[in-house]
C-alpha positions in Angstrom: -36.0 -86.8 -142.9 -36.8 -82.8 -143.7 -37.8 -81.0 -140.2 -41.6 -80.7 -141.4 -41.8 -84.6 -141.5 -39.8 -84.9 -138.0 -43.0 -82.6 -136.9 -45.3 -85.0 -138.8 -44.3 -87.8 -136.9 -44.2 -85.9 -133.6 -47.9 -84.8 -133.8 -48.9 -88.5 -134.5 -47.0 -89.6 -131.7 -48.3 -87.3 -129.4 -51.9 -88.2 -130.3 -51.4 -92.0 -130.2 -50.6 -91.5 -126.8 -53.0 -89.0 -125.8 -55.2 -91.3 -127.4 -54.1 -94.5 -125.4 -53.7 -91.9 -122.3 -57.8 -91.2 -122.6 -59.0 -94.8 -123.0 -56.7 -96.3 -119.8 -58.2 -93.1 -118.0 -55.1 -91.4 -117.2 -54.5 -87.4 -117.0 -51.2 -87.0 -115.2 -48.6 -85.4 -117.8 -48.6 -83.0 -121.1 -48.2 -82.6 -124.5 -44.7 -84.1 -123.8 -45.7 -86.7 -122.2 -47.9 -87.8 -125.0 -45.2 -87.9 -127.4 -43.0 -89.7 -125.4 -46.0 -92.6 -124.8 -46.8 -93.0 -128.8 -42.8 -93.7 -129.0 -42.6 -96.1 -126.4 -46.2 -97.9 -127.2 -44.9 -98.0 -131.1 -42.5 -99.8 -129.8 -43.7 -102.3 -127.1 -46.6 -102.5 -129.8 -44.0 -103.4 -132.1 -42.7 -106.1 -130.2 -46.0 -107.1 -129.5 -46.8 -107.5 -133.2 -43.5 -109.5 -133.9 -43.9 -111.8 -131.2 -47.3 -112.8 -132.1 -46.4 -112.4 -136.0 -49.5 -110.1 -136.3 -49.7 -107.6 -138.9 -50.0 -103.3 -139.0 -53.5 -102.6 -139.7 -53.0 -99.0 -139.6 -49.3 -97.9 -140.9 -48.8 -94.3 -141.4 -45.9 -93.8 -143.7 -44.1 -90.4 -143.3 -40.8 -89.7 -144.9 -40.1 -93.4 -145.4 -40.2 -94.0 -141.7 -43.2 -96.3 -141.3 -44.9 -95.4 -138.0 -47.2 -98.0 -136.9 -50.8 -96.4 -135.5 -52.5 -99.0 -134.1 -49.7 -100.9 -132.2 -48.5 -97.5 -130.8 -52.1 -97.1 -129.0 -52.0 -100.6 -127.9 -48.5 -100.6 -126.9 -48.9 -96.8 -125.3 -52.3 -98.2 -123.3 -50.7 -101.1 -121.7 -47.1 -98.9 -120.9 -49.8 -96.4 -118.9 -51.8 -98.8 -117.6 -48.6 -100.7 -116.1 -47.7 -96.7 -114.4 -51.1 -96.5 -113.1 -51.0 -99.9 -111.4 -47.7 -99.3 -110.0 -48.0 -95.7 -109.0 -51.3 -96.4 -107.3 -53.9 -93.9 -106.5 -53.9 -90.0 -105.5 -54.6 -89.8 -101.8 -56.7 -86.7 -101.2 
């Protein structure tokens, strides 16, 4: 894997979890953060997926590493939503 396509797959990480960070409504974290979601909700997705033998609707292939879209915003939403349950509210 060349360093562009490490980048690649970076960026789509980041926005599969800012994406799964906007539709469970959650703000706390960066750019960093967002990465780190789309990893962990590709892979809870993942498991997901394999559990229920469902398929990848959306794979995004980049540098032979098949990253899988869909199951990373799934996965990423129910990881956040999980934190925000647990964490609880901001008191102001």
């Amino acid at each position: 894997m060349t360093l562009i396509q490490l980048v690649l797959l970076l960026v789509v990480a980041g926005v599969c979890g800012s994406v799964a960070r906007a539709l469970v409504g959650s703000s706390r974290g960066g750019c960093l953060v967002s990465i780190v979601l789309g990893f962990i909700g590709a892979y809870l997705g993942g498991l997901l997926a394999s559990h229920f033998k469902l398929p990848e609707p959306l794979p995004l292939t980049i540098g032979g590493t098949s990253f899988p879209v869909m199951w990373s915003i799934i996965g990423a939403s129910l990881f956040v939503a999980a934190l925000t349950l647990l964490a609880g509210r901001k008191r102001l």
